[in-house]
C-alpha positions as CSV (number, residue, x, y, z in Angstrom):
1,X,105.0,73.3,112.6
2,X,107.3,70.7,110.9
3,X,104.3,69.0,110.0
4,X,102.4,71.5,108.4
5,X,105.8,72.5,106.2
6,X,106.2,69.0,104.9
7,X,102.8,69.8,103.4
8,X,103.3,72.9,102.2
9,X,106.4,73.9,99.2
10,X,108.9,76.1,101.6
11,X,109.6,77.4,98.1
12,X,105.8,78.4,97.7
13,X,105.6,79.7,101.2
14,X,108.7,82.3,100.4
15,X,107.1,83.5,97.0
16,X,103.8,84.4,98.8
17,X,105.7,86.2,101.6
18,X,107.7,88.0,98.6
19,X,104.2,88.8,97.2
20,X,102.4,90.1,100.8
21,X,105.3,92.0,100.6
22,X,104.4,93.6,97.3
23,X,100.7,94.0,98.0
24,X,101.4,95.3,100.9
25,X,102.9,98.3,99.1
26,X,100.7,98.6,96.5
27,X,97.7,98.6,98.8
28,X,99.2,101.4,101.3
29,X,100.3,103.7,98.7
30,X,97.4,106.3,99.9
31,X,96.4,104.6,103.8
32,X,98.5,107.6,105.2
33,X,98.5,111.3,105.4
34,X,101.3,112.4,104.3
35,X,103.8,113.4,107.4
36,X,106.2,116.2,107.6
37,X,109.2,115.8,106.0
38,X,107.0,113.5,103.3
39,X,105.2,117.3,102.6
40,X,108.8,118.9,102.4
41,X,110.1,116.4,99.5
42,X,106.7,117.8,97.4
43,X,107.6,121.2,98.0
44,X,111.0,120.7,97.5
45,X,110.1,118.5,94.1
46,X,108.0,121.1,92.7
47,X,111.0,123.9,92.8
48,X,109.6,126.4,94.4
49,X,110.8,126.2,97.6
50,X,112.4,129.1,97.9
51,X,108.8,130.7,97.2
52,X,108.0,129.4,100.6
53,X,107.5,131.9,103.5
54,X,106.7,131.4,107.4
55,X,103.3,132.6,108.3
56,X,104.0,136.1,110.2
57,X,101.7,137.3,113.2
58,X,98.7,138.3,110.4
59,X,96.5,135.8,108.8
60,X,97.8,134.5,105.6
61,X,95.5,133.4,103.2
62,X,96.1,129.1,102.8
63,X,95.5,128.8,99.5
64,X,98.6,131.0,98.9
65,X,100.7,127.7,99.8
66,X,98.7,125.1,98.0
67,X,99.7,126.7,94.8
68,X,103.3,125.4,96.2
69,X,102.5,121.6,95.8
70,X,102.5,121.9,91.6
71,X,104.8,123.1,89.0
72,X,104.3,126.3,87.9
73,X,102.3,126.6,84.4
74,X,105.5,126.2,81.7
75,X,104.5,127.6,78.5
76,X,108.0,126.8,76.4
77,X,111.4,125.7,76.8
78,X,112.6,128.6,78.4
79,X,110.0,128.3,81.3
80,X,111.0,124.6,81.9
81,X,114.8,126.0,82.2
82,X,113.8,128.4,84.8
83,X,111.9,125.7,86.9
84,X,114.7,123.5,86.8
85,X,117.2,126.3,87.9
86,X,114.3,127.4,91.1
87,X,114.5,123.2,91.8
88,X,118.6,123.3,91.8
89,X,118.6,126.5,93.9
90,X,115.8,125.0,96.4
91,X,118.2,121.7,96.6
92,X,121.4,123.3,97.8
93,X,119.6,124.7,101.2
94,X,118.9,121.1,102.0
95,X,121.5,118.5,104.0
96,X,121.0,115.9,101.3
97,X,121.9,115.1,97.3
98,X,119.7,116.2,94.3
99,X,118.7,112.5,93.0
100,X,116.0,111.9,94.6
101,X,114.3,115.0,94.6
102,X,115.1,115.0,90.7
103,X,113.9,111.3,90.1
104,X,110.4,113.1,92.3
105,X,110.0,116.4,90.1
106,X,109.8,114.1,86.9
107,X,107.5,111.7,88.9
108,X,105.5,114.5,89.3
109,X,105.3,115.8,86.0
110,X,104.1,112.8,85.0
111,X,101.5,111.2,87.6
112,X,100.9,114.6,90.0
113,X,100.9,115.0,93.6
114,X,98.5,112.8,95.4
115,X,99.7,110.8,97.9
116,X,99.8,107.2,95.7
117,X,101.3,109.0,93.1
118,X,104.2,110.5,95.1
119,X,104.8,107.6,96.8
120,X,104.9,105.2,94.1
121,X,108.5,106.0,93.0
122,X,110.3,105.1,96.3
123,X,107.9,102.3,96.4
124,X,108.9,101.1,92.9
125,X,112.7,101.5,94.2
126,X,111.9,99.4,97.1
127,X,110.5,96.6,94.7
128,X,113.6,96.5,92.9
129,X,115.4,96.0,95.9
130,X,113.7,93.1,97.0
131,X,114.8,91.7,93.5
132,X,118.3,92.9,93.9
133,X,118.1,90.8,97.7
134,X,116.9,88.0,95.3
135,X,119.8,88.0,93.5
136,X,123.0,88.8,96.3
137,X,120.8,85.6,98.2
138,X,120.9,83.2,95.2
139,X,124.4,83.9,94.5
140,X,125.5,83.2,97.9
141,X,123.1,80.8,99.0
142,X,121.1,79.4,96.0
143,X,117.7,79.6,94.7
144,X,116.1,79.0,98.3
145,X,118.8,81.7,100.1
146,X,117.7,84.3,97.5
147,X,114.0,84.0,98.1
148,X,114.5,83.7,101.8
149,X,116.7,87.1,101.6
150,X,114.1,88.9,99.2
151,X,111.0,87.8,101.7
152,X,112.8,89.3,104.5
153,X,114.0,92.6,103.5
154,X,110.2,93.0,101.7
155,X,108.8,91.7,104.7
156,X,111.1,94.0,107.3
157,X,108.6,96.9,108.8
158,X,111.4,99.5,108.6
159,X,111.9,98.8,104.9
160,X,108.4,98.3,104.7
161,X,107.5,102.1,106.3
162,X,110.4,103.6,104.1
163,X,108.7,102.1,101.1
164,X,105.9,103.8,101.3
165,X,108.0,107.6,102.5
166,X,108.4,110.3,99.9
167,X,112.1,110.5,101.4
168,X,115.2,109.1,99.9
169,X,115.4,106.5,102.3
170,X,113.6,103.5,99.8
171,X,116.1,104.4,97.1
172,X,118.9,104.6,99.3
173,X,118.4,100.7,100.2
174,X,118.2,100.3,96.4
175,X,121.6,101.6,95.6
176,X,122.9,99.8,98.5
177,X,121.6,96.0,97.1
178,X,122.5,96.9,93.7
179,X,126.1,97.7,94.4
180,X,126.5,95.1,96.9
181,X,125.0,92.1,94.0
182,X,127.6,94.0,91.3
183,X,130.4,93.7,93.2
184,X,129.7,90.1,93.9
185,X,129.5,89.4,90.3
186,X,132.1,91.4,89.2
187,X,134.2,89.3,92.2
188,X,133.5,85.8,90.1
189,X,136.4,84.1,89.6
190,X,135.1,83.2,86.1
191,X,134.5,86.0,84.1
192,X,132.8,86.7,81.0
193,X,134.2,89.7,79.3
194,X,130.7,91.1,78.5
195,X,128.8,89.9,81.5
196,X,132.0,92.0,83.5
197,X,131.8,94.9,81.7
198,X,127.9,95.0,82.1
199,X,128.2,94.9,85.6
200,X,131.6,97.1,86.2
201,X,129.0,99.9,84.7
202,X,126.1,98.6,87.1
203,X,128.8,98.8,90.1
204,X,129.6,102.1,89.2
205,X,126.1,103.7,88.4
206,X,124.9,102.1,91.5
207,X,127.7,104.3,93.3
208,X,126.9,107.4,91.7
209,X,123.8,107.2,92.1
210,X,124.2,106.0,96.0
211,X,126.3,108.8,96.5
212,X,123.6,111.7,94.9
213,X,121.2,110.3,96.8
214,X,122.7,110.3,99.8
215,X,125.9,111.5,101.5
216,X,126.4,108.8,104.1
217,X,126.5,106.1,101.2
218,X,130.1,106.7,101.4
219,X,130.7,104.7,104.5
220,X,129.2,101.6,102.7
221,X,131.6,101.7,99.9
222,X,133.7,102.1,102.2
223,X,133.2,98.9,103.2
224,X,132.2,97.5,99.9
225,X,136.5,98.6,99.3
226,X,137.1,96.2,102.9
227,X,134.9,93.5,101.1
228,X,136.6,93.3,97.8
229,X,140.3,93.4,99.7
230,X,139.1,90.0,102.0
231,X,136.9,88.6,99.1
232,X,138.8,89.4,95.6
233,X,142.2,91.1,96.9
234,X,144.0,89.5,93.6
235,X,141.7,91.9,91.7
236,X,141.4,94.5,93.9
237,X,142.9,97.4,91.7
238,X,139.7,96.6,89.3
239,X,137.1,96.7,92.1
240,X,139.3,100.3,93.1
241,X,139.1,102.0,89.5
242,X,135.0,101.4,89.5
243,X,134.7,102.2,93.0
244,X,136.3,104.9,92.4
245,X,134.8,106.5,89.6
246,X,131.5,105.6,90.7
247,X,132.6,108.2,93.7
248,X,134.1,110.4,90.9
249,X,130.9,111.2,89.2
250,X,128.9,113.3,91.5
251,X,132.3,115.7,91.7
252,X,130.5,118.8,89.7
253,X,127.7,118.2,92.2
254,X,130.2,118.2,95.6
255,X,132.2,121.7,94.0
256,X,128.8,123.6,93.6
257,X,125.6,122.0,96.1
258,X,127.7,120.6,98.6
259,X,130.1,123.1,99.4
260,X,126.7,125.7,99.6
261,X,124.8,122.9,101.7
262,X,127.9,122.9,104.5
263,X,127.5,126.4,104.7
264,X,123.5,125.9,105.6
265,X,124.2,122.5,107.4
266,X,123.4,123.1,111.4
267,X,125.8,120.3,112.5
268,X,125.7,121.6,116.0
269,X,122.5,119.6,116.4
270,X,125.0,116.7,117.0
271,X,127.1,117.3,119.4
272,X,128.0,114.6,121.8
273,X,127.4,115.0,125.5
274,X,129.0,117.5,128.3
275,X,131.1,114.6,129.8
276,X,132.7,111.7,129.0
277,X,130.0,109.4,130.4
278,X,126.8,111.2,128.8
279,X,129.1,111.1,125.5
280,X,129.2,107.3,126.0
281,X,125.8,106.9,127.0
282,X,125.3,108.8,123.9
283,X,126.9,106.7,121.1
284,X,124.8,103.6,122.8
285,X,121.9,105.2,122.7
286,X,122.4,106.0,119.6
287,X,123.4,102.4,118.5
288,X,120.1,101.2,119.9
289,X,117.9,103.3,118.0
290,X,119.2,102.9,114.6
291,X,118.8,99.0,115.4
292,X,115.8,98.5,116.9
293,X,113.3,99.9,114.4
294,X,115.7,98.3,111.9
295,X,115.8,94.7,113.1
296,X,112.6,94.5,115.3
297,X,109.7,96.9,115.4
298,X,110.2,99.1,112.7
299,X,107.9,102.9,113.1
300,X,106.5,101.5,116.5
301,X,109.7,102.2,118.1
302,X,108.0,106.2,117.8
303,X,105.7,105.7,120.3
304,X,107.4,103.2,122.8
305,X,108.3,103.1,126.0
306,X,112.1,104.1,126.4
307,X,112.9,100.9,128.6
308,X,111.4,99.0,125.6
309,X,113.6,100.2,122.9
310,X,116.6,99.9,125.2
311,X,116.3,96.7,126.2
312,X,114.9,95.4,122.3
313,X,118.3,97.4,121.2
314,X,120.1,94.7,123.7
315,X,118.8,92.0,122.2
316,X,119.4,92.8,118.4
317,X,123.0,93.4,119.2
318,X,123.4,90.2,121.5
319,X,121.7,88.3,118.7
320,X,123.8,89.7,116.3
321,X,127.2,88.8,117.7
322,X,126.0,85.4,119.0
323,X,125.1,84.6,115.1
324,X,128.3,86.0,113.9
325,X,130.1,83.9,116.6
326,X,128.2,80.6,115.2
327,X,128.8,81.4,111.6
328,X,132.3,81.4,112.4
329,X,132.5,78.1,114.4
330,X,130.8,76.9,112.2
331,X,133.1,77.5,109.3
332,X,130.9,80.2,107.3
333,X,133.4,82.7,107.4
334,X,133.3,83.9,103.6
335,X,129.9,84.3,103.9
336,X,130.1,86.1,107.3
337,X,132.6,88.2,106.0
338,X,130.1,89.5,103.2
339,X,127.0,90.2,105.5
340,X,129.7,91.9,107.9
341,X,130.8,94.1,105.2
342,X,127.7,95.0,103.8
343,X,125.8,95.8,106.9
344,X,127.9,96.0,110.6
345,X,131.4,97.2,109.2
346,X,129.6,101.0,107.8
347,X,127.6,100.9,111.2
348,X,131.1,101.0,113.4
349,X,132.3,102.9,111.0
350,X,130.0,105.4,111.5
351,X,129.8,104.6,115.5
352,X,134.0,105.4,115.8
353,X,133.9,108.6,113.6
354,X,130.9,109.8,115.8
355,X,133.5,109.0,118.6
356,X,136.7,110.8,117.3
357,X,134.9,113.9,116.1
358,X,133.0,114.3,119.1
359,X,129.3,114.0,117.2
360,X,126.1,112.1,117.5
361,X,124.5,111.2,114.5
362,X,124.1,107.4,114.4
363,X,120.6,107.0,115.5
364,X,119.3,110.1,114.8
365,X,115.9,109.8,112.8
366,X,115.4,106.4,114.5
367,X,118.2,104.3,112.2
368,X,116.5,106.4,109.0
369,X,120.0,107.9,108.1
370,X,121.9,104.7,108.2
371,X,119.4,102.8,106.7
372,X,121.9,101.3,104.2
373,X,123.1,98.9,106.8
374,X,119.9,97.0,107.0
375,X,120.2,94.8,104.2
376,X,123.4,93.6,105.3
377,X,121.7,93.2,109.1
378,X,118.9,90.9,107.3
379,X,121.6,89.1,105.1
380,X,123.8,88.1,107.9
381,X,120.2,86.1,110.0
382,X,119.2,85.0,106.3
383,X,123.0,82.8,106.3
384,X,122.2,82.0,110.2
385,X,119.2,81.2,109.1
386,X,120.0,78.9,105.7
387,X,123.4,77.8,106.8
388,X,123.7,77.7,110.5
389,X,120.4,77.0,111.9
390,X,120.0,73.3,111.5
391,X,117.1,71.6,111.6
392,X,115.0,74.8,112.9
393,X,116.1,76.4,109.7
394,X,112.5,76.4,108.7
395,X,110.7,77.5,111.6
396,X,113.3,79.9,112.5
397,X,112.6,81.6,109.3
398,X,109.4,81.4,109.4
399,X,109.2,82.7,112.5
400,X,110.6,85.7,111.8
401,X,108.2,86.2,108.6
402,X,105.5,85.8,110.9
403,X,106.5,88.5,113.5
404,X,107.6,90.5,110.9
405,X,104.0,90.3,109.0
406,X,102.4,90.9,112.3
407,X,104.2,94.1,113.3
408,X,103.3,95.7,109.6
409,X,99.6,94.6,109.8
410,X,99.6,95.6,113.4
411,X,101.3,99.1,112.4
412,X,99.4,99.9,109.6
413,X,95.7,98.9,111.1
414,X,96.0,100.3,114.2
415,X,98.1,103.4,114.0
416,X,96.1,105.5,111.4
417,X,97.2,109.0,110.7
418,X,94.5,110.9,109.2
419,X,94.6,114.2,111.6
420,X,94.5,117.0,108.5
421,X,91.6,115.2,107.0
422,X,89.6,115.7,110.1
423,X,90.7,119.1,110.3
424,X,89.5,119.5,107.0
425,X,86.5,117.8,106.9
426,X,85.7,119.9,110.4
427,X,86.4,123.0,108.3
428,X,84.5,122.1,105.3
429,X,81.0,122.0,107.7
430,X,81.2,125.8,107.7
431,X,83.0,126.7,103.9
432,X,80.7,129.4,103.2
433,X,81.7,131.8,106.5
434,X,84.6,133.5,106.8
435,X,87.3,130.9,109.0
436,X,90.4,131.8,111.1
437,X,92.5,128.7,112.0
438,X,94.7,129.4,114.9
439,X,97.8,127.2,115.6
440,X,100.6,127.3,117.8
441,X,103.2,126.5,115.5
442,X,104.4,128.2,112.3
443,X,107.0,124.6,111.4
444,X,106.1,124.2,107.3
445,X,105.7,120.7,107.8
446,X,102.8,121.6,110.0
447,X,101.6,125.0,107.9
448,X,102.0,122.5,104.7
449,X,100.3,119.2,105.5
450,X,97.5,122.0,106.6
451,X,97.2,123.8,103.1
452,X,97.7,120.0,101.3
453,X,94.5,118.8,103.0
454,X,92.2,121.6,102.7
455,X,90.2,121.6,99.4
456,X,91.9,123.9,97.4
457,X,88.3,126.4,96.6
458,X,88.4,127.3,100.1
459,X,88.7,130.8,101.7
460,X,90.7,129.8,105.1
461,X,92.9,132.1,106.2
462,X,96.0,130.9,108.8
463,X,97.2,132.4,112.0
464,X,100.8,130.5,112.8
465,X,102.6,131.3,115.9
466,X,104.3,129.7,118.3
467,X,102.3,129.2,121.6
468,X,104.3,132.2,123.3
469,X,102.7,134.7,120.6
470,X,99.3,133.2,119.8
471,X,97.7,134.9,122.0
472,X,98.7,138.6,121.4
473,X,98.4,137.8,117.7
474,X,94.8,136.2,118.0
475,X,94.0,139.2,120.1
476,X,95.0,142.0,117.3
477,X,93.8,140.0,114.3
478,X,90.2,139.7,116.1
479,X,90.2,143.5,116.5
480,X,91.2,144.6,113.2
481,X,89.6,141.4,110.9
482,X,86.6,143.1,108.7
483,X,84.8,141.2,108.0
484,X,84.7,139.5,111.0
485,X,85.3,135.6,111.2
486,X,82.5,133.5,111.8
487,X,85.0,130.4,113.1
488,X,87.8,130.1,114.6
489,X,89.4,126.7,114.4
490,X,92.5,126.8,117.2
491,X,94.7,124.0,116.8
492,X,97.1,123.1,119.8
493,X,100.1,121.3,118.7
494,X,101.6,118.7,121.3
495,X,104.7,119.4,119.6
496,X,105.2,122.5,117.3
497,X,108.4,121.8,116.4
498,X,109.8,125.1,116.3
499,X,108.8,126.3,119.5
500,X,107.6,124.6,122.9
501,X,104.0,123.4,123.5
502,X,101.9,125.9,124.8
503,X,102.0,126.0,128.5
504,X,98.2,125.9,130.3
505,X,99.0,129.3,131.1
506,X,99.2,130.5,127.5
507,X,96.5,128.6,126.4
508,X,94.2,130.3,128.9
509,X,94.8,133.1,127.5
510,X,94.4,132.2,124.0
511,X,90.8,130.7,125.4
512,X,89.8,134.5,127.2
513,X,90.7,135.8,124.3
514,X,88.4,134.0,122.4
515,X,85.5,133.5,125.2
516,X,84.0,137.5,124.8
517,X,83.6,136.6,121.1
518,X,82.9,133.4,120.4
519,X,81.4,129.8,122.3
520,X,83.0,126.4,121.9
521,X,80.9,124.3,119.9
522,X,83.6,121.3,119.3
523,X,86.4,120.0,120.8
524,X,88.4,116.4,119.6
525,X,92.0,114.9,120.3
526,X,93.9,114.1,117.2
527,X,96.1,111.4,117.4
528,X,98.6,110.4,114.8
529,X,101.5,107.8,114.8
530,X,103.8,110.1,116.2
531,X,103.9,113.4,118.8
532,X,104.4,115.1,116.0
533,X,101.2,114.4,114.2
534,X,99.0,114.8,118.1
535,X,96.4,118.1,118.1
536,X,93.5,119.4,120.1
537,X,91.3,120.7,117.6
538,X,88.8,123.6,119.4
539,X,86.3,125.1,117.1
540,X,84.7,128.3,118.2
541,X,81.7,130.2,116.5
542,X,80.8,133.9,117.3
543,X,78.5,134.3,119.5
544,X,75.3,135.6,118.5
545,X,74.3,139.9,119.8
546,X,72.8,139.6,123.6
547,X,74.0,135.7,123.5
């Protein structure tokens, strides 16, 4: 391997990495279906939300929620007004800040709803973070450190998965870099006056903007405040007055959305465990699954074995403290210091106020919700890596590239999810009769993805309950429909999100009720990435007289 990298520029090798990472992006923009909470940021986007209702025990006609996935026609100002005030009123029944969903609705208005399109903005964010790694790596550790730090974040399969997610996760990570590089530069001990006040108002936007975007980005500055006390502490009233009025912004936001969004929040969702040694168990658990997808295997972790993920979890935190350990013997303490603070000081934070208040939230979402700790996770093996490592700098970098580049291609090859599309295409064979579909959950990210992939001219009409009421409702709607359905597509969730799968009791009775009717013509598994995205798609026909 040495060999071959005397050949080859290292500097070379880390610009085409930088670049995969890029194309990457570019070239997955539309490889996915979109995936539930991707479809709730669209309908959240367009402002009608609250327009949204959950599909009763009668048939509902699906085209009465694709009209949900565009912005209502807006003839003058005044209509534009009263969009904006539906999207501010959706927002505030929602756990997280208005940016992003802001930045979307005028992404929308200006490229529409397809999949590439939505997913180009957090995709664009997530390019600008790799430049913002660029920079925080070449002022630390030169030209070579900043391309090594900008291949690996671009290059990471969490941040790679995020990248392409309508979610605020991408621009999260964005706001995170950017601060962390302006508080470096506004730490330099020589200071131009202008090239300080440009980036006291970068520091400070960053902030804000973390902060709108998403709650939790207060822990990391938070940390960025620990940082500027070990790394600038002469200045440290400065670095206080931006911090803090880049936490000061969002106030009108916190007085009115906030204080309406704890009054929706369900925060009893995390509560810790009935005894002290689940509760423990807990809060490792938890610490394992935010770092595992984050360091190692990114959305694969969704589908692995439980012993897997624990003992991959092991490893990332033994390799973590063992490279902290070295940095320190081996007299890199400044710079462990800033990887520490940018990435593991918000995750204890986080870990010890899960433990005083008795909650379990780190790890939830599979490290999604703390994924502002990542770059500081990557920047701390990038010193190893640069400053530590010897003479397997190289390879050791490289190697990670390499596994890193095989668990995206791996992820993105051989995990499709294109479940709705079938469905669709299934349903399109028979457009032209009249079409029940039958599924065992009425969970919007399930009713929506279903009404997003269904050409839009279609007459379907949707039957959502969960698998405890199918049945009866399947039963009535049969005897009353006029005129009678022709198909009846029944979908069986594996998991329906707001119920329980359907036992094989209930769905023997959803098939008598069906059998004196109608003959199974097709049946297919549909797998996705996921439990979430898994269905048994059953397509009935009605029987013909005397068949």
């Amino acid at each position: 391997m040495s060999k071959i990298l005397k050949y080859i520029s290292w500097e070379w090798l880390l610009l085409g990495a930088i670049a995969l990472a890029v194309i990457l992006r570019v070239i997955n923009l539309g490889s996915r279906e979109l995936w539930y909470d991707e479809v709730l940021s669209l309908l959240l986007s367009t402002g009608q939300k609250n327009l949204y209702s959950t599909p009763k025990d009668v048939p509902v006609a699906i085209s009465n929620y694709q009209s949900l996935f565009s912005i209502p026609l807006e003839n003058n100002i005044s209509d534009i007004v009263n969009t904006g005030e539906k999207l501010l009123k959706g927002l505030v029944a929602e756990p997280h800040p208005p940016l992003f969903y802001l930045g979307q609705h005028l992404w929308l208005r200006l490229f529409g709803n397809s999949e590439a399109a939505m997913r180009s903005l957090p995709t664009l964010y997530s390019i600008g973070a790799i430049g913002c790694a660029y920079g925080i790596g070449r002022y630390l550790l030169g030209h070579r450190g900043g391309l090594l730090f900008a291949a690996i974040l671009g290059l990471n399969p969490f941040y790679l998965f995020h990248s392409l997610n309508v979610r605020m996760y991408s621009p999260l990570v964005f706001w995170t870099v950017l601060s962390s590089w302006a508080v470096l530069e506004t730490s330099r001990k020589e200071k131009k006056p202008k090239k300080l006040w440009f980036w006291s108002l970068i520091l400070i936007f960053a902030v804000a903007s973390g902060f709108m975007t998403f709650y939790y980005f207060l822990f990391f500055v938070a940390s960025l405040g620990v940082l500027v006390l070990l790394w600038d502490r002469q200045n440290w009233w400065q670095h206080a007055i931006r911090l803090s009025i880049g936490v000061l912004i969002p106030v009108p936001w916190l007085l009115w959305g906030t204080r309406q969004q704890l009054n929706n929040a369900d925060l009893g969702r995390f509560a810790a465990g009935s005894n002290w040694l689940e509760t423990i168990s807990n809060h490792i658990q938890g610490m394992i699954d935010t770092l595992t997808p984050q360091l190692i295997w990114g959305n694969w972790v969704a589908i692995m074995p439980p012993l897997v993920i624990i003992l991959s979890g092991i490893v990332a935190i033994a390799g973590l403290i063992a490279i902290s350990i070295h940095l320190w013997q081996q007299n890199h303490r400044q710079l462990l210091v800033v990887a520490l603070c940018f990435g593991i000081v918000p995750f204890l934070m986080m870990v010890m106020v899960d433990v005083v208040s008795g909650k379990f939230t780190v790890g939830f979402g599979w490290g999604r919700s703390l994924i502002f700790i990542l770059p500081g996770c990557l920047l701390l093996l990038t010193i190893w890596s640069e400053k530590a490592a010897g003479q397997w700098k190289a390879i050791t970098a490289l190697t990670l590239l390499l596994f890193y580049l095989t668990v995206n291609i791996t992820d993105f090859s051989w995990r499709s999810r294109w479940m709705f599309h079938r469905i669709a295409d299934i349903i399109e064979q028979e457009t032209a009769e009249p079409t029940l579909v039958a599924m065992n959950s009425n969970a919007w990210g399930h009713v929506l993805r279903l009404a997003y992939y269904l050409p839009s001219e279609s007459s379907v009409m949707l039957l959502a309950q969960n698998s405890a009421k199918l049945a009866d409702a399947l039963d009535r709607t049969l005897t009353t429909s006029s005129p009678p359905y022709q198909y009846i597509l029944w979908l069986d969730s594996d998991r329906p999100v707001w119920g329980s799968p359907a036992t094989e009791m209930e769905k023997k009775q959803v098939e008598q009720t069906l059998v004196p009717q109608f003959k199974l013509i097709e049946k297919e598994r549909l797998v996705g990435t996921w439990e979430l995205d898994n269905f048994t798609a059953s397509l009935y026909q009605r029987r013909l007289p005397n068949s």
